[in-house]
mmCIF file of the N, C-alpha and C atoms, coordinates in Angstrom:
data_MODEL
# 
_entry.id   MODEL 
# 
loop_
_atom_site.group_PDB 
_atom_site.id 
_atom_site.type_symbol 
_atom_site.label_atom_id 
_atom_site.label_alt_id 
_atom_site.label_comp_id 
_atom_site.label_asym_id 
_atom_site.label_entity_id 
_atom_site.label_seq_id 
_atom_site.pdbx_PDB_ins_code 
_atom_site.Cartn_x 
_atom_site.Cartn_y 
_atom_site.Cartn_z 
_atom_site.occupancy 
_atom_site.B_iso_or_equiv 
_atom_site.pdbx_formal_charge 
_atom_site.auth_seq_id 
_atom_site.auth_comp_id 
_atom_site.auth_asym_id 
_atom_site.auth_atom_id 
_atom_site.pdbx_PDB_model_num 
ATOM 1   N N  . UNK A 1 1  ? 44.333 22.159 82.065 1.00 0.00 ? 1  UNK A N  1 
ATOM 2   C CA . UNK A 1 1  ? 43.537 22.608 80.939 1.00 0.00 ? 1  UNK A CA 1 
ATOM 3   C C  . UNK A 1 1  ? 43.090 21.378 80.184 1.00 0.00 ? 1  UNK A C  1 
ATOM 4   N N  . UNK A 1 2  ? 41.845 21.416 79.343 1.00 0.00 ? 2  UNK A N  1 
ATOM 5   C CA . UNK A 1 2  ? 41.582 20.167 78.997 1.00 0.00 ? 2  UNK A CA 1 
ATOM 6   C C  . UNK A 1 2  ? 40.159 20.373 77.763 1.00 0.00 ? 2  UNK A C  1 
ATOM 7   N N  . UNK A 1 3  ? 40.317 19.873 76.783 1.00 0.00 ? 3  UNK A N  1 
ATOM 8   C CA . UNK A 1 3  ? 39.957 20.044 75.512 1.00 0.00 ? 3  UNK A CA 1 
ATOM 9   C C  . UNK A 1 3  ? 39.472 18.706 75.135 1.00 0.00 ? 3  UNK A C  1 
ATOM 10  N N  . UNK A 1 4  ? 37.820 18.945 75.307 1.00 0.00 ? 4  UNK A N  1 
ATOM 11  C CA . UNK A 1 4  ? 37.384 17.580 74.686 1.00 0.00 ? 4  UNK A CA 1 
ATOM 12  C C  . UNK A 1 4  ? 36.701 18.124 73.287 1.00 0.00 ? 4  UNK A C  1 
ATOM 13  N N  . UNK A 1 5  ? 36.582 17.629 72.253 1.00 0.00 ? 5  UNK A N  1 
ATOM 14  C CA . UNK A 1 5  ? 35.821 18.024 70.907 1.00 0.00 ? 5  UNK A CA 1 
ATOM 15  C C  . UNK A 1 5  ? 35.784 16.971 69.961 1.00 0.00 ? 5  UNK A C  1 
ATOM 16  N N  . UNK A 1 6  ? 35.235 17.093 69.277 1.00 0.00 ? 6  UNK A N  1 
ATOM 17  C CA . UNK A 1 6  ? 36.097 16.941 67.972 1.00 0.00 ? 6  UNK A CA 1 
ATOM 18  C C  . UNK A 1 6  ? 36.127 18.219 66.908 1.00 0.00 ? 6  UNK A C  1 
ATOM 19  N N  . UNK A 1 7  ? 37.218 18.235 65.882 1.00 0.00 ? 7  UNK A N  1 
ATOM 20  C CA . UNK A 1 7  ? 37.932 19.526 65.549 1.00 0.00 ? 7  UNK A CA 1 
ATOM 21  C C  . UNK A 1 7  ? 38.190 19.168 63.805 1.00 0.00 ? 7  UNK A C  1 
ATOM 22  N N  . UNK A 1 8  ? 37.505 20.093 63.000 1.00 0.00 ? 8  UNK A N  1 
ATOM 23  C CA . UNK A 1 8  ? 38.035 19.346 61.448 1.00 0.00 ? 8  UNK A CA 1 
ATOM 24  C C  . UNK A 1 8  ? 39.443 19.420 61.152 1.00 0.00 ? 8  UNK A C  1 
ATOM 25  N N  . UNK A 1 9  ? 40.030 18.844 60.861 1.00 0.00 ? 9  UNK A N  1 
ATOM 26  C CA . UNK A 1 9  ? 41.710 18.855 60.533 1.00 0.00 ? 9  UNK A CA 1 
ATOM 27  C C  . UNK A 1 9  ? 42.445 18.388 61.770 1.00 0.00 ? 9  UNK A C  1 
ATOM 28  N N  . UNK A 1 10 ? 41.271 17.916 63.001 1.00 0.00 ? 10 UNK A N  1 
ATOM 29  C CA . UNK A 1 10 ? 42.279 17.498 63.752 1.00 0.00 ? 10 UNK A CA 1 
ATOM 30  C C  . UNK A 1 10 ? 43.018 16.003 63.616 1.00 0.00 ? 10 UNK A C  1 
ATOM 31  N N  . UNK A 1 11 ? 42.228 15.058 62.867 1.00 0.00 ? 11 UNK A N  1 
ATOM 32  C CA . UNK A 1 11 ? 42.892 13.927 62.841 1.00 0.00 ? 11 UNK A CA 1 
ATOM 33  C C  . UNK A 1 11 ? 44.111 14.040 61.850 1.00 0.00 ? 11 UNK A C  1 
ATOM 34  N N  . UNK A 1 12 ? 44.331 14.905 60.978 1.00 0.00 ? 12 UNK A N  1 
ATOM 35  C CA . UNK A 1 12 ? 45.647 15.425 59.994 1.00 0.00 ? 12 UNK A CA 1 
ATOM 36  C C  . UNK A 1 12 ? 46.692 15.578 61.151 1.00 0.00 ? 12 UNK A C  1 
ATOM 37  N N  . UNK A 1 13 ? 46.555 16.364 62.374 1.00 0.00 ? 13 UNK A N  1 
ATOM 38  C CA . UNK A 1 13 ? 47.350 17.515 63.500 1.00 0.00 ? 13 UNK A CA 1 
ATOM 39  C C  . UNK A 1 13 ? 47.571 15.952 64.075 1.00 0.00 ? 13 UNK A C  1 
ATOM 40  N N  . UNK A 1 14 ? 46.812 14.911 64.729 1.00 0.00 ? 14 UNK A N  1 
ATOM 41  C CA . UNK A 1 14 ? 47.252 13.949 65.720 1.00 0.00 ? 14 UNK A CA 1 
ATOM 42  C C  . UNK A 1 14 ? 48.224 12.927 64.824 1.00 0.00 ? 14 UNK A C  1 
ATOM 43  N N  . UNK A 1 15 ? 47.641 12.656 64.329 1.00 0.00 ? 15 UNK A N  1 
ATOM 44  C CA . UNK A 1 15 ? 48.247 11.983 63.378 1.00 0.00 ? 15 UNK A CA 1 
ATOM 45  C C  . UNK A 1 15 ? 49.788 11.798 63.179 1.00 0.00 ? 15 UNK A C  1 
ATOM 46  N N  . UNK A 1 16 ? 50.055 13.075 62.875 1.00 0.00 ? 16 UNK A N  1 
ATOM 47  C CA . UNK A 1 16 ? 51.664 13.398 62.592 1.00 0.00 ? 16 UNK A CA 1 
ATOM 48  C C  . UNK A 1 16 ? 51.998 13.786 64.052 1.00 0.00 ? 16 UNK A C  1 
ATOM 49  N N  . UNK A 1 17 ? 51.186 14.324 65.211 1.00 0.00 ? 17 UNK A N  1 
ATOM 50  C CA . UNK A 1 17 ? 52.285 13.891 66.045 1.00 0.00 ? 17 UNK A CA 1 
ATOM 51  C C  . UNK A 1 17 ? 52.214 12.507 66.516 1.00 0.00 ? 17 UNK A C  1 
ATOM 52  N N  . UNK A 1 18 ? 51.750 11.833 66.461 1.00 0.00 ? 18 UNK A N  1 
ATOM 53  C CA . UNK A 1 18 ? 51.585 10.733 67.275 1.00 0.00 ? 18 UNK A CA 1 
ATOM 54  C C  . UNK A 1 18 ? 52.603 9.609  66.393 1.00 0.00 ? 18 UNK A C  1 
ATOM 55  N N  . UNK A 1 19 ? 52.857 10.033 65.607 1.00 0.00 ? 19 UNK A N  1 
ATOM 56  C CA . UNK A 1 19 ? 54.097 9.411  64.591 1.00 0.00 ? 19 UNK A CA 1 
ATOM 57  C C  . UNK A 1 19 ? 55.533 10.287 65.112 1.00 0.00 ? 19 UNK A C  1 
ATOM 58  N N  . UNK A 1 20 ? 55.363 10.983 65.520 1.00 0.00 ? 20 UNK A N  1 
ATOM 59  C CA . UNK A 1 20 ? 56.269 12.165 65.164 1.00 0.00 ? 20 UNK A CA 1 
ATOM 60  C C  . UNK A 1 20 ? 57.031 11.887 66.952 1.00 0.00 ? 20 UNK A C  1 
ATOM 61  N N  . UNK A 1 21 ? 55.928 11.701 67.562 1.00 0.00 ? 21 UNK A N  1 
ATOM 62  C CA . UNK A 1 21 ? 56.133 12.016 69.292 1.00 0.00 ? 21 UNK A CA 1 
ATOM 63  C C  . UNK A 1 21 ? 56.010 10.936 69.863 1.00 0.00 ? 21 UNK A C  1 
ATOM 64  N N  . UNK A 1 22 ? 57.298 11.009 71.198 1.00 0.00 ? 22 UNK A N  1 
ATOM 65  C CA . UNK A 1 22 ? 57.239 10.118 71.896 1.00 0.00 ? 22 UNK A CA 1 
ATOM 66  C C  . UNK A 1 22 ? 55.293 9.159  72.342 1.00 0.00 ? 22 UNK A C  1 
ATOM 67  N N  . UNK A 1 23 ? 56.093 8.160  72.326 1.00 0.00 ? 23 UNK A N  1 
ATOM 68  C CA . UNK A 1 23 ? 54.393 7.496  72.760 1.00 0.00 ? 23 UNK A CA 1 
ATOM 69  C C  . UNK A 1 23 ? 54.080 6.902  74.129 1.00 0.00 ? 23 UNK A C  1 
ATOM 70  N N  . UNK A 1 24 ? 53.608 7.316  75.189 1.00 0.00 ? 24 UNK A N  1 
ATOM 71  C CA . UNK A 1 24 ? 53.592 6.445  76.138 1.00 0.00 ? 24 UNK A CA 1 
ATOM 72  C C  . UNK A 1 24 ? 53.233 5.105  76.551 1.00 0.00 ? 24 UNK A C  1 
ATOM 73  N N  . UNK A 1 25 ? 51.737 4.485  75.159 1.00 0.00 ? 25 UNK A N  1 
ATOM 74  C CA . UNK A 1 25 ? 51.415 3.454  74.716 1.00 0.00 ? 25 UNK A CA 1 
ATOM 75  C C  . UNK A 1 25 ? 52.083 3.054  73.448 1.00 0.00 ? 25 UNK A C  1 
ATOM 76  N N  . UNK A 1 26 ? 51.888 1.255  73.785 1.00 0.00 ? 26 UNK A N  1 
ATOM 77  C CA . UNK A 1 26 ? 52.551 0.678  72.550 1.00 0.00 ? 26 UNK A CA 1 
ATOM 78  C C  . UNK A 1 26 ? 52.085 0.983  71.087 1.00 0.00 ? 26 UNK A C  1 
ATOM 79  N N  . UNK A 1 27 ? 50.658 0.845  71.446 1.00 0.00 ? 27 UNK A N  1 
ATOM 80  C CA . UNK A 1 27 ? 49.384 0.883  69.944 1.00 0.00 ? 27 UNK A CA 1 
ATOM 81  C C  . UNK A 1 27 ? 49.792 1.932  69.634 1.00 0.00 ? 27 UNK A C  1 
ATOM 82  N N  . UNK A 1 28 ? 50.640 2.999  70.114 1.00 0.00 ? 28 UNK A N  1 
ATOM 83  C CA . UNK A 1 28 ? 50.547 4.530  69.143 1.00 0.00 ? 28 UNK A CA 1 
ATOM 84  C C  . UNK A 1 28 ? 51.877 3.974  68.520 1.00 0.00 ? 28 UNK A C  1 
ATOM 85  N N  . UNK A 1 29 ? 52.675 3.212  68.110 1.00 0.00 ? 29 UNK A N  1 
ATOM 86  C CA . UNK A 1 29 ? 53.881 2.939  67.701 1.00 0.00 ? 29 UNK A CA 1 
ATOM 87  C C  . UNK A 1 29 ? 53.072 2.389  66.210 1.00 0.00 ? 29 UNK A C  1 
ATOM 88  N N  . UNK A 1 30 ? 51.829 1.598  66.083 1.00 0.00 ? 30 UNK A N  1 
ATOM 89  C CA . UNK A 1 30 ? 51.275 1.519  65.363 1.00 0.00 ? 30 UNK A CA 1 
ATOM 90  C C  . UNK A 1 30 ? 50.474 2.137  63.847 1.00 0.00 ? 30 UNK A C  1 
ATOM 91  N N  . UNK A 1 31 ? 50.535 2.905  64.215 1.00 0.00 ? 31 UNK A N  1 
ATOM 92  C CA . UNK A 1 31 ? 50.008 4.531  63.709 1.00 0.00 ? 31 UNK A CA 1 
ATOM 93  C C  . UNK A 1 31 ? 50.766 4.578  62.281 1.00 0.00 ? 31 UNK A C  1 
ATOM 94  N N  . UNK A 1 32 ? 50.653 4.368  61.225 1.00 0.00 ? 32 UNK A N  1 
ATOM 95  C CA . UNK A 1 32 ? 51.507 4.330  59.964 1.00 0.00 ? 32 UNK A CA 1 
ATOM 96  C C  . UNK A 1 32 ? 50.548 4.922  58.930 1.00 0.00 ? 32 UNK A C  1 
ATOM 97  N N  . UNK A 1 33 ? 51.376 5.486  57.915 1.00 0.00 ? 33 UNK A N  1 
ATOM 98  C CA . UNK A 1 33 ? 50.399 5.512  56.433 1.00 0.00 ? 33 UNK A CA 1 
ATOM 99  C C  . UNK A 1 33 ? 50.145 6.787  56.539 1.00 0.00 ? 33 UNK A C  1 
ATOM 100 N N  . UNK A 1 34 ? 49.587 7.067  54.728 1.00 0.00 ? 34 UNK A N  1 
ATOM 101 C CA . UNK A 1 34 ? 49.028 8.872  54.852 1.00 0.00 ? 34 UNK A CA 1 
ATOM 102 C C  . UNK A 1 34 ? 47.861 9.243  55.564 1.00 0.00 ? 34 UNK A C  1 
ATOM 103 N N  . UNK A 1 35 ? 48.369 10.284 56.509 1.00 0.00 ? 35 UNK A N  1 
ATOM 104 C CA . UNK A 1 35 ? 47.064 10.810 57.341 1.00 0.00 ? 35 UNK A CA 1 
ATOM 105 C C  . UNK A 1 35 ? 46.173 10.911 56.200 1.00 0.00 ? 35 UNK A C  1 
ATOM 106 N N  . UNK A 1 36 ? 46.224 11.976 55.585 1.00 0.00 ? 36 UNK A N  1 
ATOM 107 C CA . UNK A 1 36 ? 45.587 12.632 54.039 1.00 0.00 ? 36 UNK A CA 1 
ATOM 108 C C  . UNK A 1 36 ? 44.536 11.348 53.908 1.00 0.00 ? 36 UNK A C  1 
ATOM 109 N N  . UNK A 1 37 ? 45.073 10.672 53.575 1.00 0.00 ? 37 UNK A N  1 
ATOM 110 C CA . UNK A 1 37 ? 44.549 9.322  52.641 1.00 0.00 ? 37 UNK A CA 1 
ATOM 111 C C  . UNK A 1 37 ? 43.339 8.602  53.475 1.00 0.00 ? 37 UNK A C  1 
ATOM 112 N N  . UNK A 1 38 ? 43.903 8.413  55.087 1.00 0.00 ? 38 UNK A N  1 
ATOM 113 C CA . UNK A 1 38 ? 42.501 7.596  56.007 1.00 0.00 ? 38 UNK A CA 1 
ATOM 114 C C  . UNK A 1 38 ? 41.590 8.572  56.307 1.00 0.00 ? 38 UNK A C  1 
ATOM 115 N N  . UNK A 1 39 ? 40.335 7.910  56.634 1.00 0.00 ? 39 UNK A N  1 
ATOM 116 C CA . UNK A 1 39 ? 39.215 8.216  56.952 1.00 0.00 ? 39 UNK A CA 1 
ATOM 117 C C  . UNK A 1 39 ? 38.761 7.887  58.334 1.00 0.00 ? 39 UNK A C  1 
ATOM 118 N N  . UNK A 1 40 ? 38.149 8.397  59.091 1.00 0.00 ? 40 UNK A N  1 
ATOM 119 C CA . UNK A 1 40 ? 37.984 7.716  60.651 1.00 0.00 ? 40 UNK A CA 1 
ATOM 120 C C  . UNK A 1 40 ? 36.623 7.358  60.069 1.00 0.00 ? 40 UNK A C  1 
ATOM 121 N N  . UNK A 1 41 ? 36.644 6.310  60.918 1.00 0.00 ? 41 UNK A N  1 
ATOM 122 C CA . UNK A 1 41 ? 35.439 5.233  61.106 1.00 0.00 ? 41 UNK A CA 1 
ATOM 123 C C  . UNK A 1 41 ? 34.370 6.042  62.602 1.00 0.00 ? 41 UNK A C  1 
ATOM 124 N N  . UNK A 1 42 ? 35.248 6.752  63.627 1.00 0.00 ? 42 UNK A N  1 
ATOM 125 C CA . UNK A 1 42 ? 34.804 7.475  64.433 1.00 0.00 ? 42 UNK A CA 1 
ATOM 126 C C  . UNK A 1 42 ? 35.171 8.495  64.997 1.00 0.00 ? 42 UNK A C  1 
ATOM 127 N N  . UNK A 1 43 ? 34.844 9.272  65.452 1.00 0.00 ? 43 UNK A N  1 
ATOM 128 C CA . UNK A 1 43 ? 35.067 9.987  66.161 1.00 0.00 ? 43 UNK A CA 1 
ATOM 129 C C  . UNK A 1 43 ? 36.389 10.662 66.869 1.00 0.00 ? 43 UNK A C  1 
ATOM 130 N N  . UNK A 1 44 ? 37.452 11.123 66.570 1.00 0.00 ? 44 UNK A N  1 
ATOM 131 C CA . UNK A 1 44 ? 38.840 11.673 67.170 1.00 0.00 ? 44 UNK A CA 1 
ATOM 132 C C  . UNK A 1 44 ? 38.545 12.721 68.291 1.00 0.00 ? 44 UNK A C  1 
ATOM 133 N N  . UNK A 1 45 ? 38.794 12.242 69.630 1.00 0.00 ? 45 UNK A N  1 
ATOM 134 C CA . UNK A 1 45 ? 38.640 13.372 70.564 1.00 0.00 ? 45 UNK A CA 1 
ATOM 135 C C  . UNK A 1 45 ? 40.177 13.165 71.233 1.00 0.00 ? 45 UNK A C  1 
ATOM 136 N N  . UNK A 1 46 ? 40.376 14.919 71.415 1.00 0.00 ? 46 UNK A N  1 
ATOM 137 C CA . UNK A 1 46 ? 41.830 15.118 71.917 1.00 0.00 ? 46 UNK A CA 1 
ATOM 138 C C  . UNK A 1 46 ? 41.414 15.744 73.190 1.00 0.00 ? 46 UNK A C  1 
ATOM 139 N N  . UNK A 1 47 ? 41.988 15.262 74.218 1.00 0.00 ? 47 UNK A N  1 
ATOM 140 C CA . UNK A 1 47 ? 42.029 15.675 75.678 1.00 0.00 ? 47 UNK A CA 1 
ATOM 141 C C  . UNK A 1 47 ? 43.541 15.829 76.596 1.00 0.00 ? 47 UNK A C  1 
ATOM 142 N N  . UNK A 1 48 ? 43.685 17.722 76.433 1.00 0.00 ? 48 UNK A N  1 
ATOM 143 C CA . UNK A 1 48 ? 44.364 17.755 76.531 1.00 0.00 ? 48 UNK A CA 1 
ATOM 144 C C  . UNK A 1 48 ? 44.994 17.974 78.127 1.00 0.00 ? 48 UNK A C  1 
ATOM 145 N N  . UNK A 1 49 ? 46.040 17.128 78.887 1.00 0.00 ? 49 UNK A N  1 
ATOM 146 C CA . UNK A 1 49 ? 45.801 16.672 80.035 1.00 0.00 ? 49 UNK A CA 1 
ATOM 147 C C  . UNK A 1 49 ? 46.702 17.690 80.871 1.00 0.00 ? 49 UNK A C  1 
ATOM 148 N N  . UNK A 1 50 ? 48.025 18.195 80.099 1.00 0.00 ? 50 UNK A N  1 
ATOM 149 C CA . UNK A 1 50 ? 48.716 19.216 80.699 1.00 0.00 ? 50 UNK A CA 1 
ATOM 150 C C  . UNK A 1 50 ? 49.502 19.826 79.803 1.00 0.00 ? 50 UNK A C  1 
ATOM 151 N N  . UNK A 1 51 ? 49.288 21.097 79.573 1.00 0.00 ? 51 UNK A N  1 
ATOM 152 C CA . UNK A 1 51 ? 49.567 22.132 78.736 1.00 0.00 ? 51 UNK A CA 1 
ATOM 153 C C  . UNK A 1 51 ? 51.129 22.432 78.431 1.00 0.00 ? 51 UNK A C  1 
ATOM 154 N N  . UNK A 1 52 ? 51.292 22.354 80.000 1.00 0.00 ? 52 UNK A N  1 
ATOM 155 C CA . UNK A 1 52 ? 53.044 22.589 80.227 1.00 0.00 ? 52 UNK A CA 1 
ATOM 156 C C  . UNK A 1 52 ? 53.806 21.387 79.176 1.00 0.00 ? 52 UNK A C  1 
ATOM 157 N N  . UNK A 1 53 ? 53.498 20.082 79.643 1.00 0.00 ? 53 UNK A N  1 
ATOM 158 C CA . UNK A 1 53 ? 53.955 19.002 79.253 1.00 0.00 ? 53 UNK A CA 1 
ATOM 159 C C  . UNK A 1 53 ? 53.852 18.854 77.839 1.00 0.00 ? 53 UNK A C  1 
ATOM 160 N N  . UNK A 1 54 ? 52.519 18.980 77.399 1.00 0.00 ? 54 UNK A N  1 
ATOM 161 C CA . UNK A 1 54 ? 51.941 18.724 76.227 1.00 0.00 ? 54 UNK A CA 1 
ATOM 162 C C  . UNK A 1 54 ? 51.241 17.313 75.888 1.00 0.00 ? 54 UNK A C  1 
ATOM 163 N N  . UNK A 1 55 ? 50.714 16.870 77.486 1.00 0.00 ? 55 UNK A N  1 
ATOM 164 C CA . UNK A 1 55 ? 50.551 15.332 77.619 1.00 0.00 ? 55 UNK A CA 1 
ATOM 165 C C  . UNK A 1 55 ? 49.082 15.332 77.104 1.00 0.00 ? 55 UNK A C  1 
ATOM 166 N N  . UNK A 1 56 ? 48.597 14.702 75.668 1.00 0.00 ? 56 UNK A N  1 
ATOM 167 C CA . UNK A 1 56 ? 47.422 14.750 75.375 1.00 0.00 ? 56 UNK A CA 1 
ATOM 168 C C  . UNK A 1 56 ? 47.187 13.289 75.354 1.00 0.00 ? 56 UNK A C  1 
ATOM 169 N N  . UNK A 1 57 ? 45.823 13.214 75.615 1.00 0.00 ? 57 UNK A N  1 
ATOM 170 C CA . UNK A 1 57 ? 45.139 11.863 75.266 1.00 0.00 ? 57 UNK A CA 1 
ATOM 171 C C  . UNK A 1 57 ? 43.674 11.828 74.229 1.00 0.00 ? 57 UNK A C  1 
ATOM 172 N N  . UNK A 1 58 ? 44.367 10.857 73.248 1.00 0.00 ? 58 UNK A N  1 
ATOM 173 C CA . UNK A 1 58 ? 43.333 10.857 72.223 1.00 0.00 ? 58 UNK A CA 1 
ATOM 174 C C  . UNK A 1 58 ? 42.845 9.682  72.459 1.00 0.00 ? 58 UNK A C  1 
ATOM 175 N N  . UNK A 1 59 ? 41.243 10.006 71.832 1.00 0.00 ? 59 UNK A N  1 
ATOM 176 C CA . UNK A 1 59 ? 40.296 8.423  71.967 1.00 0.00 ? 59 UNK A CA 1 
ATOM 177 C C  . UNK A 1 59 ? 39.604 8.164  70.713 1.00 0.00 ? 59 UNK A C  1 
ATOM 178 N N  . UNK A 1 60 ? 39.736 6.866  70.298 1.00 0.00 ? 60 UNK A N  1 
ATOM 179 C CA . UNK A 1 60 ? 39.084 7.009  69.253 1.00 0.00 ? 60 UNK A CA 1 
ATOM 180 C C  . UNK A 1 60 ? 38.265 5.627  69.517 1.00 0.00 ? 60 UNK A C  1 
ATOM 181 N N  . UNK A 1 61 ? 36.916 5.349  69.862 1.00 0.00 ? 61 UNK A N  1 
ATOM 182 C CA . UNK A 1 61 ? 36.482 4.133  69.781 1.00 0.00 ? 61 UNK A CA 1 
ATOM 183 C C  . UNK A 1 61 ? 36.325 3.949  71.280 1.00 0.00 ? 61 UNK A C  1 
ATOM 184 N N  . UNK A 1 62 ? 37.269 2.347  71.451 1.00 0.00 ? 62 UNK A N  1 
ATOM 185 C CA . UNK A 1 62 ? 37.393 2.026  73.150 1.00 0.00 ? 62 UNK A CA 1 
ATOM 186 C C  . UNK A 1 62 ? 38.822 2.537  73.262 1.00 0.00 ? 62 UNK A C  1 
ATOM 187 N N  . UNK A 1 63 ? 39.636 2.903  72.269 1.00 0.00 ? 63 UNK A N  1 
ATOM 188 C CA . UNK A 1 63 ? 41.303 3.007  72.569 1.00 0.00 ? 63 UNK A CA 1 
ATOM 189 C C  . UNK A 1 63 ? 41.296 3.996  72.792 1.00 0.00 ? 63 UNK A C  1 
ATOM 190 N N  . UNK A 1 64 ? 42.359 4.536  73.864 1.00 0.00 ? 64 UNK A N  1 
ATOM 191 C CA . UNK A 1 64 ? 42.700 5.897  74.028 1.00 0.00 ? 64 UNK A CA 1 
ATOM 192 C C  . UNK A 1 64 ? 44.962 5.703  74.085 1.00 0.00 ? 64 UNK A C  1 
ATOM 193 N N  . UNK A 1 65 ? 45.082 6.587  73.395 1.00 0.00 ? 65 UNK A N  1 
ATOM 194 C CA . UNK A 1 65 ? 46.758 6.698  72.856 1.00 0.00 ? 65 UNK A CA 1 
ATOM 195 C C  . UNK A 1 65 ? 47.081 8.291  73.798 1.00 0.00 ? 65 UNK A C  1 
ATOM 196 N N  . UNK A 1 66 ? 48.134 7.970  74.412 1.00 0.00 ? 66 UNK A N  1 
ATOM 197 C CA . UNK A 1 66 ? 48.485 9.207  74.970 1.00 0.00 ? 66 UNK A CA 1 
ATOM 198 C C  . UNK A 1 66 ? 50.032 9.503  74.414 1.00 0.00 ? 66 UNK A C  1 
ATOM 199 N N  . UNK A 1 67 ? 50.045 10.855 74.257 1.00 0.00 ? 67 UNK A N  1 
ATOM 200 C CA . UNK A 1 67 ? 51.499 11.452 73.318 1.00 0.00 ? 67 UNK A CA 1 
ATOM 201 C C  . UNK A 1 67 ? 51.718 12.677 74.117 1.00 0.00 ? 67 UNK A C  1 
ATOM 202 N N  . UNK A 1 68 ? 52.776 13.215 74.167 1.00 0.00 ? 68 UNK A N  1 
ATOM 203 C CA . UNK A 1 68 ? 53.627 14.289 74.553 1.00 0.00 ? 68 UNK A CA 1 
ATOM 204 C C  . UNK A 1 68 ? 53.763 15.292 73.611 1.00 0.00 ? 68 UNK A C  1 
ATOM 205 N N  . UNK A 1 69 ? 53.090 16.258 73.256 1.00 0.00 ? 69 UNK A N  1 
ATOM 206 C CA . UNK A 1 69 ? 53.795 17.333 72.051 1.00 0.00 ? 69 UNK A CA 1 
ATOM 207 C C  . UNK A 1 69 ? 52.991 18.899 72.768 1.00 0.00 ? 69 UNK A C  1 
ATOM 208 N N  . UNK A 1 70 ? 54.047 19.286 73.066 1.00 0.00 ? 70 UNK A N  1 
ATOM 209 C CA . UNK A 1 70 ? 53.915 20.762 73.883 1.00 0.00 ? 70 UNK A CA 1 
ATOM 210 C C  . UNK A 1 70 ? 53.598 21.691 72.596 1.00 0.00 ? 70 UNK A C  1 
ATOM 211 N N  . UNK A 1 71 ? 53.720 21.407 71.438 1.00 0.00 ? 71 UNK A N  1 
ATOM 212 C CA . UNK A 1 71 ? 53.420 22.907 70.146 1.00 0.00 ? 71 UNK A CA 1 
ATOM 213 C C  . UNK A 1 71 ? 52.478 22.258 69.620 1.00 0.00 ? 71 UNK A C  1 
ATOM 214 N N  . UNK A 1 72 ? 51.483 20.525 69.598 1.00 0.00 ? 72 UNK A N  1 
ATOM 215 C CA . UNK A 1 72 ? 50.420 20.629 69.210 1.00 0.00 ? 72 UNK A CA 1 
ATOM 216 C C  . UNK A 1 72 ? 49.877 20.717 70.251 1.00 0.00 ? 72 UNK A C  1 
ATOM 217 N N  . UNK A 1 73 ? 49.451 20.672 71.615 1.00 0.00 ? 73 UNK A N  1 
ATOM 218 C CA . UNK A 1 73 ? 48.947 20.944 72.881 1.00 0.00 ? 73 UNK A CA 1 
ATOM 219 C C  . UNK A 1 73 ? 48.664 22.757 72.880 1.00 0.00 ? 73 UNK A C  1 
ATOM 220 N N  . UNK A 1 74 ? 49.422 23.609 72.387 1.00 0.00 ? 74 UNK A N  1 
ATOM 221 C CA . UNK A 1 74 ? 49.589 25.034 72.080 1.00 0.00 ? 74 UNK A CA 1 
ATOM 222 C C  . UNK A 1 74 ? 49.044 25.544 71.001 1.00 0.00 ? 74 UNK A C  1 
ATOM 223 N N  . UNK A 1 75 ? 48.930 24.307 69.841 1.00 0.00 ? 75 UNK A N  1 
ATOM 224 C CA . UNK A 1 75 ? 47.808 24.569 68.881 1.00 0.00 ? 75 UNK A CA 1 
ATOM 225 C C  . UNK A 1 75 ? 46.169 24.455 69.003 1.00 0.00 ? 75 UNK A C  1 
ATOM 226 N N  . UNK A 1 76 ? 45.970 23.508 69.485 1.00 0.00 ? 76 UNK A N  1 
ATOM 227 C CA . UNK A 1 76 ? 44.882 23.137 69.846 1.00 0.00 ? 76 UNK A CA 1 
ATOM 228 C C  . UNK A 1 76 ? 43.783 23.856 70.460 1.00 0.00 ? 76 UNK A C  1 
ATOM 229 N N  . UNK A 1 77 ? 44.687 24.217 71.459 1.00 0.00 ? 77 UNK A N  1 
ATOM 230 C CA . UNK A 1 77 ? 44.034 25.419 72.409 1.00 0.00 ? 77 UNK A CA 1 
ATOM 231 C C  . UNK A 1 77 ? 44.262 27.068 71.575 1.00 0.00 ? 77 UNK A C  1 
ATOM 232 N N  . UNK A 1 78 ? 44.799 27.326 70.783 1.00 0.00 ? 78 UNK A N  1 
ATOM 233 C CA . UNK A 1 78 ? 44.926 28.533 70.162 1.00 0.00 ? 78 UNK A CA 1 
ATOM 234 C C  . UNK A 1 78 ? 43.464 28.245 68.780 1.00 0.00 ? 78 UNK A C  1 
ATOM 235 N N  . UNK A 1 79 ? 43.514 26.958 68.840 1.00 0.00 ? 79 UNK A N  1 
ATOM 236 C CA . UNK A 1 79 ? 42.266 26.990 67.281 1.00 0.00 ? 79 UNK A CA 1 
ATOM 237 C C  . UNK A 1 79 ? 40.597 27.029 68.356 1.00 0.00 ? 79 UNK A C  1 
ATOM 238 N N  . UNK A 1 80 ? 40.837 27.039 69.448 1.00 0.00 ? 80 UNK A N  1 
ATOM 239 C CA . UNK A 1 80 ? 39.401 26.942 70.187 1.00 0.00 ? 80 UNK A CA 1 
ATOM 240 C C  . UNK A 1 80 ? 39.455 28.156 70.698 1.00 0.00 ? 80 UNK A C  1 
ATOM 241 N N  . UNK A 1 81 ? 40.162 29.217 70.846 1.00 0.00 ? 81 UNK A N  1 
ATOM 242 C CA . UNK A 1 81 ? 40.507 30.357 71.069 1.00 0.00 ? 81 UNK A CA 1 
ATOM 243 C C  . UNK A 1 81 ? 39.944 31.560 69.675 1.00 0.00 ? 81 UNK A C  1 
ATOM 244 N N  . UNK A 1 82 ? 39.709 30.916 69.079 1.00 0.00 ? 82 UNK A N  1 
ATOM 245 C CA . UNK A 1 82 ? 39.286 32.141 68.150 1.00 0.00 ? 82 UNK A CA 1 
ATOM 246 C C  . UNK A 1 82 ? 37.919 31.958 67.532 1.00 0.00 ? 82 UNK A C  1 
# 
């Protein structure tokens, strides 16, 4: 299954997991500060790579950060669902 967009409130949703959730890249260890508070400069697309897992990959720019979270992977797809 696989979810390209961009989504309002989604950079709030990545955000905290990508703080929250294991990281498979280093740069997501990076990730600090109030979501609330930043602003993207571009574009947040979440691509979500396996549902079961919850293995998503976000891109923002040239970087892409990949994270593990099976209940935002279950959100995501439930907010494009309605």
């Amino acid at each position: 299954m696989a979810l390209v967009g961009t989504f309002p409130g989604l950079s709030g949703l990545a955000s905290t997991a990508v703080s929250d959730a294991p990281a498979v890249e280093p740069e997501a260890a990076a990730v600090t500060g109030d979501a609330g508070a930043a602003s993207l400069a571009q574009p947040l697309l979440a691509h979500i790579k396996d549902l079961g897992t919850g293995e998503i990959s976000l891109f923002q720019g040239e970087r892409e950060v990949i994270i593990n979270d099976p209940a935002l992977a279950r959100r995501l797809l439930s907010a494009v669902q309605h």
